[in-house]
N, C-alpha and C positions, 0 to 999 in steps of 0.2 A: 862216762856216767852223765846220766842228762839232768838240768836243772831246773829246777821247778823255779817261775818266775811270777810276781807277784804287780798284780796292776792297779795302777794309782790316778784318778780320773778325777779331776775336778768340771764345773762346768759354768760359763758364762750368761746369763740368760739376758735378753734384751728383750722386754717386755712396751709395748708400743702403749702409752696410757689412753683412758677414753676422753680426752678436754675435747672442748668444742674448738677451742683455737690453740694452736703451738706453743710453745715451752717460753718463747722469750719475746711474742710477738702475738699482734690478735688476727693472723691469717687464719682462715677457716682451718682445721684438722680432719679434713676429706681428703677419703684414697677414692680413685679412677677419676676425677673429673680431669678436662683439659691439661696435658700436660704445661708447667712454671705459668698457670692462670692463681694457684694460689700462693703467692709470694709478693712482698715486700720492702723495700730498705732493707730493714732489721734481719730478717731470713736470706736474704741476698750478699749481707756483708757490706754495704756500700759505705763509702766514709761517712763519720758523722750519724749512723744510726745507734741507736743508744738499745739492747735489750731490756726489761722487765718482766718478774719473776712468775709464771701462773700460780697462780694458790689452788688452781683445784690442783695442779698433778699433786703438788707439798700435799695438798689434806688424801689423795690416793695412795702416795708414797707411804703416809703415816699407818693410814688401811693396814696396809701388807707389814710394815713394820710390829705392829701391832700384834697382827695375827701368825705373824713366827716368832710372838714373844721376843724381840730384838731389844737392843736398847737403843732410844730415838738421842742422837745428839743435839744438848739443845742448841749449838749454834754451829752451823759447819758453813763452807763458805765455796763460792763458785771459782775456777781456773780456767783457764785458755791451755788445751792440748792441742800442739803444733804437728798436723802433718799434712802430706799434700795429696788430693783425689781429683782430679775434675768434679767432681759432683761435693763435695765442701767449697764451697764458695769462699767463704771467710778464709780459707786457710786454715784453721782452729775449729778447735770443737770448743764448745762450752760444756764442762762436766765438773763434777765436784773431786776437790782435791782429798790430801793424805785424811781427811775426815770426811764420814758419809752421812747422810740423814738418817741413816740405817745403819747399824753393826749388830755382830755376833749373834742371830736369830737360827733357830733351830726348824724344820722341819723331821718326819717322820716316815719312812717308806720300808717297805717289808727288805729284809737282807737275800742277797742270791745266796740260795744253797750250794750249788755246784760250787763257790769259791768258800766260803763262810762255812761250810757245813751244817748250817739252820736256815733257815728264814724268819727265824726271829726279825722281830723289829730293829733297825738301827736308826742312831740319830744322826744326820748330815748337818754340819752344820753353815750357817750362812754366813760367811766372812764381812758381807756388806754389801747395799743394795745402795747403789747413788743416782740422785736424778741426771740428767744431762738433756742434748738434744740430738737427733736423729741427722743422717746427712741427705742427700739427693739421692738419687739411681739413676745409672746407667743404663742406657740402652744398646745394645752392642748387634749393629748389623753385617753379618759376610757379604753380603749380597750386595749392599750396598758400600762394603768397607767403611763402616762411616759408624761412630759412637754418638746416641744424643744423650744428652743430660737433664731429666725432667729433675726440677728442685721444689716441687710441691712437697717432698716427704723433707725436705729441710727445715731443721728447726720443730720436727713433730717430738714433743716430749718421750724422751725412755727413761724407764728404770732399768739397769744394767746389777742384775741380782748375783752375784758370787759365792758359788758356793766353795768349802772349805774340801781340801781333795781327798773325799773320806769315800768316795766310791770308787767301789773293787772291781767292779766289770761293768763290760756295757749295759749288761743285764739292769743293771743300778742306775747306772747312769738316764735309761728309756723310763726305768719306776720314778726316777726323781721326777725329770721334766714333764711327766704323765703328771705327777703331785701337784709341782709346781703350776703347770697349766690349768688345773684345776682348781687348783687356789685365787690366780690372781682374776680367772671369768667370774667367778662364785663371788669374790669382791666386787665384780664389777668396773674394775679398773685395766680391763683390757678385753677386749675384742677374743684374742686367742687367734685369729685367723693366720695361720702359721704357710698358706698360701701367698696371701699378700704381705707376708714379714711383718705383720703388728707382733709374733710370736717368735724369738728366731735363737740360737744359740751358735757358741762358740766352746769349742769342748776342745781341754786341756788336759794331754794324755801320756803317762811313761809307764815302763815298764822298769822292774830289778829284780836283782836275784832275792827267793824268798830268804827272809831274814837279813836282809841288809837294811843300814837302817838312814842312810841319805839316798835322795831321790834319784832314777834314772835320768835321762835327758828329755826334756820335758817340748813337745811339738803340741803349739793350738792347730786344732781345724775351724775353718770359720765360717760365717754364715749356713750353718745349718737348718733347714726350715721344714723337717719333718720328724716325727719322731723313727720313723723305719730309717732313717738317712743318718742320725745321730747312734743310732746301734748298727751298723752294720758299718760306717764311717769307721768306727771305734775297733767292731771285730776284724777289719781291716790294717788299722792301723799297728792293734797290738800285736798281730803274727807279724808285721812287717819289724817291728822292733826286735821281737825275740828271734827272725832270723839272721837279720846284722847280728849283733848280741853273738848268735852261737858258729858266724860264721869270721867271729873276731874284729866287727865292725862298729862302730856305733853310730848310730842315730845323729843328724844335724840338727841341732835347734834352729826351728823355722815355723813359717806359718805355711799351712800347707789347706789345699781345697778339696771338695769331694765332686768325683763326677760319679753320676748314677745311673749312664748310661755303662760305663764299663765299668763300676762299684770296687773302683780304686779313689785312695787319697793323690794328690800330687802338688808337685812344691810351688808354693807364689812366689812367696820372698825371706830373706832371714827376719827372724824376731827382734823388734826393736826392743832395745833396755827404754827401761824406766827415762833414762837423759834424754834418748834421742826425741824425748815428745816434749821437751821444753817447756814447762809445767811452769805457769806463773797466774798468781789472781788475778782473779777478772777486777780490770780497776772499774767498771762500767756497772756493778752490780752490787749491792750490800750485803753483807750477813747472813743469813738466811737462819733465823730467831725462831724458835718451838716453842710457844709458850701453853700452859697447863689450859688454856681452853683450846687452841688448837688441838692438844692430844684429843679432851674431852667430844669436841665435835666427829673428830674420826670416829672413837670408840662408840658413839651412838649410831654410826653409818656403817657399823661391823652388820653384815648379816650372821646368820646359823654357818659357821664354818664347816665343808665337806665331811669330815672324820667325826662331827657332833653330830652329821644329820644322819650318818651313815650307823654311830651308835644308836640313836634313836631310832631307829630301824628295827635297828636288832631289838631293842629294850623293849617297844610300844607294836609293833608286829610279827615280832618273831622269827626275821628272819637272819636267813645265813649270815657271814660277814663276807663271802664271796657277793652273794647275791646286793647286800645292802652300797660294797664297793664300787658294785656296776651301775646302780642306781642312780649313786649321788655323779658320776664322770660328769656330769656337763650339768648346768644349770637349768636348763629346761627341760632336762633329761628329767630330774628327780622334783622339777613342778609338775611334769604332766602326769607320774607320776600318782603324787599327792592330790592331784584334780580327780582323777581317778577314786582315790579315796573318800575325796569329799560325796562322788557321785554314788558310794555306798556300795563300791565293788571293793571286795575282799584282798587285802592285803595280799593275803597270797596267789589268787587269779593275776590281781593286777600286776605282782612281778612276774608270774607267769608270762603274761602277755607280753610286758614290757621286753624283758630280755629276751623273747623269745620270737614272738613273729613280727612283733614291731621293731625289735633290732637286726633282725633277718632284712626285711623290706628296706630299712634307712642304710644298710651295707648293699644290698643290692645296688640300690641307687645314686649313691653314693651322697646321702643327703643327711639333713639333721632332722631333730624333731619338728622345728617350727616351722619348717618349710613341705611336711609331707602330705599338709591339704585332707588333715585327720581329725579333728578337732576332740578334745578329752570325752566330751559329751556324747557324740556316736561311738566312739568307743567302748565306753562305758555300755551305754545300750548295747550293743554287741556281745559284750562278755557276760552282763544279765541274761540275755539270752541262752544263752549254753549252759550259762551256772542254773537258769530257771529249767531245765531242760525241754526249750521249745526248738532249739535245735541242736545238733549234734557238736562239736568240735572239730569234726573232718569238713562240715557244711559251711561251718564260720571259718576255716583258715581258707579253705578252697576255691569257695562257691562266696561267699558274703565280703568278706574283708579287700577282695581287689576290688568290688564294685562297688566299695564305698571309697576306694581312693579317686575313682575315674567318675564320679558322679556327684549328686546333692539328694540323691533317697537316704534315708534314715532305714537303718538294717530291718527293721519292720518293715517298713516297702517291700526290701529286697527280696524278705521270708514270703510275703504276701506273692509278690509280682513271679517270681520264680517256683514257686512250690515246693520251700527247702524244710516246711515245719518238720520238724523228727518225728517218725514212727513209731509207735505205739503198742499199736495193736498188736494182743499176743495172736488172733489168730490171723492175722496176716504175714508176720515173723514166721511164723507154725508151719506154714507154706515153703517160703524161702530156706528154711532151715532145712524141711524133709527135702528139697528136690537138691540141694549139697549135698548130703547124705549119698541122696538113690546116684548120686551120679560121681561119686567119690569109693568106690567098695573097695579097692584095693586100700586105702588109709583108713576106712571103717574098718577094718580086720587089724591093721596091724594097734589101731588104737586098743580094740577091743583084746589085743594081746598083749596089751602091756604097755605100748608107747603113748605115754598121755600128752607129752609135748604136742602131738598131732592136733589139738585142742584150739590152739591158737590158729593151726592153718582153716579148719573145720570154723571159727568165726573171723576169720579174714574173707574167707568165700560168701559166709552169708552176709558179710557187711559190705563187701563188694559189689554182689547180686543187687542190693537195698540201695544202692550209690550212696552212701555213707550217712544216709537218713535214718538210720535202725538205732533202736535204742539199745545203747551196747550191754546194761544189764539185761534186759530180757531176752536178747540174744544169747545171753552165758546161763540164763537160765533155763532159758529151751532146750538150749544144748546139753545141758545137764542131765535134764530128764532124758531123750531122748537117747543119750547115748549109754544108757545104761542097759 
């Protein structure tokens, strides 16, 4: 009899903050310049340097606090965790100990059906989000046999976000981090660039038999820095559990990596306990104190939170909550957006377009909004356009919209310079239409016998004929009469 098994995911998130300078030091907090050009004493480890605490990450930290409803403690306090990398310098990490600046905050993400049988809403919750500091990276050459260690990312402020291990499949696990990374851009307290690791997680995964009620054997994967890599990481890991499992074997507690060239996990090293990192306060640092105006300054640096702007969506234009979902994903996603609106294009064009040929083009390219070299304003123009009926919709996705990515005319130019105004005229449609007709007799008969579907083939030809310039109502009205 086979058994059904039941999966238990927590996940670690390491959120890079946006400070101008590092977590315990005033090195610049720039990625790609010179590598170990931004470093210091203090971020180097050397004797005798003393850290100091940033207050912008504390007032970002509080951000996010804030806005997963968490409870902010008012005094929690910094430690030294002991292990050893080439690329930690210090030997130790600096992080906060058995108290976080953050505890038990909630988020909200749609439940997987296939495990759950709803998709209702679940709530995840967030065990503790603590500040700390970031380590160096490796460089690792074959070619040259040879690892360097740039230490510019040493000492860059993270928030390492925990959540409580309330997600049941990976499926959950890609909907959190999708929340989560939406969340902490939309605050503005991070980057999100999940390329260069400001965005990166560590996912913690078992499997058991359903209805048992202690945990299987619990393996993290670490450094994961995509969301496809973090779900398929996961679908990987969990078959490989439930085969040990039914083949009488059990799973080793270990940390283990993902390669996505052959979309296997595979083993680093075993899981250190809690001892093996030799946890002691940082004697070099004080207290780290919350007091009611620091909360107060955060709460006014809250913006419109994702799931608020996304209701207001629904409430003030009507639309879907699929569509209002896709709107709010990225912060300049749902200003340009709103720029759109301001320019007095319709709510509903505007998600039209948005989700639709403007997110068709930003996947092609593999780019974001702010970088497409599209500005709200020709946009805008452009969808006036069509909604004004001066040109067609087949002319603006086909004919108008790439030559306004590879140029500086204004879609007016485009219509002028090109000759794309949409057609009009019934008796020049009147033309177009009869000679479909005369040169279609076999699907004229079968229409006229019954198959009206042929309708649509009968104005695909005359709109064909017209290069996509024919006004599609009078074309359906020609046709109307005509084929009667």
């Amino acid at each position: 009899m086979s058994v059904a098994y039941q999966t238990v995911i927590g996940l670690e998130i390491h959120a890079q903050l946006k400070t101008q300078s590092k977590m315990f030091c005033g090195c610049a907090n720039i990625y790609g310049t010179e590598p170990n050009s931004q470093t210091c004493p203090v971020c180097l480890g050397l004797p005798g340097a003393l850290p100091s605490i940033n207050q912008d990450a504390v007032s970002m930290a509080l951000c996010l606090g804030l806005a997963l409803e968490a409870n902010i403690t008012p005094e929690s306090f910094f430690y030294r965790k002991h292990y050893f990398y080439p690329d930690l310098p210090k030997g130790f990490q600096i992080t906060q100990g058995p108290r976080a600046i953050i505890e038990q905050g909630k988020v909200v993400i749609a439940g997987d059906r296939s495990v759950r049988g709803t998709s209702a809403p679940i709530t995840v919750g967030i065990e503790r989000a603590h500040l700390e500091e970031d380590s160096g990276k490796s460089q690792h050459s074959d070619r040259q046999q040879a690892s360097l260690v740039d230490l510019n990312r040493a000492g860059v402020p993270l928030l390492e976000i925990v959540s409580a291990p309330d997600l049941a499949s990976p499926q959950e696990a890609f909907d959190y981090l999708k929340t989560m990374h939406q969340l902490v851009t939309s605050l503005d307290i991070c980057d999100g660039n999940m390329e260069e690791g400001s965005f990166r997680c560590d996912a913690n995964v078992s499997v058991r038999p359903q209805g048992q009620t202690h945990y299987g054997v619990r393996v993290e994967i670490k450094n994961l820095n995509s969301f496809r890599y973090v779900k398929h990481a996961l679908e990987y890991e969990v078959q490989r559990h439930i085969q040990l499992y039914e083949t009488g074997q059990t799973p080793t507690q270990e940390t283990r990596g993902w390669n996505s060239d052959t979309n296997q996990t595979y083993s680093q090293r075993s899981k250190e306990a809690v001892m093996d990192y030799r946890y002691f306060p940082e004697p070099d640092l004080p207290p780290l104190v919350i007091s009611s105006q620091d909360l107060e300054n955060s709460r006014r640096r809250l913006p419109e939170l994702p799931q608020a702007r996304a209701a207001r969506y629904r409430r003030d234009y009507q639309l879907s909550e699929y569509d209002s979902e896709m709107l709010v994903s990225s912060p300049s996603f749902s200003h340009y957006f709103e720029a759109l609106i301001l320019a007095r294009v319709s709510p509903k064009s505007a998600c039209t377009w948005m989700l639709g040929e403007i997110s068709r083009i930003l996947n092609e390219h593999d780019t974001n909004i702010t970088s497409l070299g599209l500005s709200s304003e020709r946009l805008a123009e452009l969808i006036h356009l069509v909604d004004d009926g001066v040109v067609t919709r087949s002319s603006a996705k086909e004919s108008i919209l790439p030559k306004l990515l590879g140029s500086t005319l204004s879609p007016k130019e485009i219509v002028a310079q090109d000759g794309l105004a949409q057609v009009s005229d019934s008796a020049a449609i009147q033309g177009l239409v009869q000679e479909v007709l005369s040169s279609s007799p076999q699907q004229l008969a079968q229409y006229r016998a019954g198959k009206l579907s042929l309708k649509g083939y009968f104005v695909g030809q005359v709109m064909k004929k017209g290069k996509g310039q024919l006004n599609a109502a009078v074309v359906n009205n020609l046709l109307d009469e005509m084929l009667k």
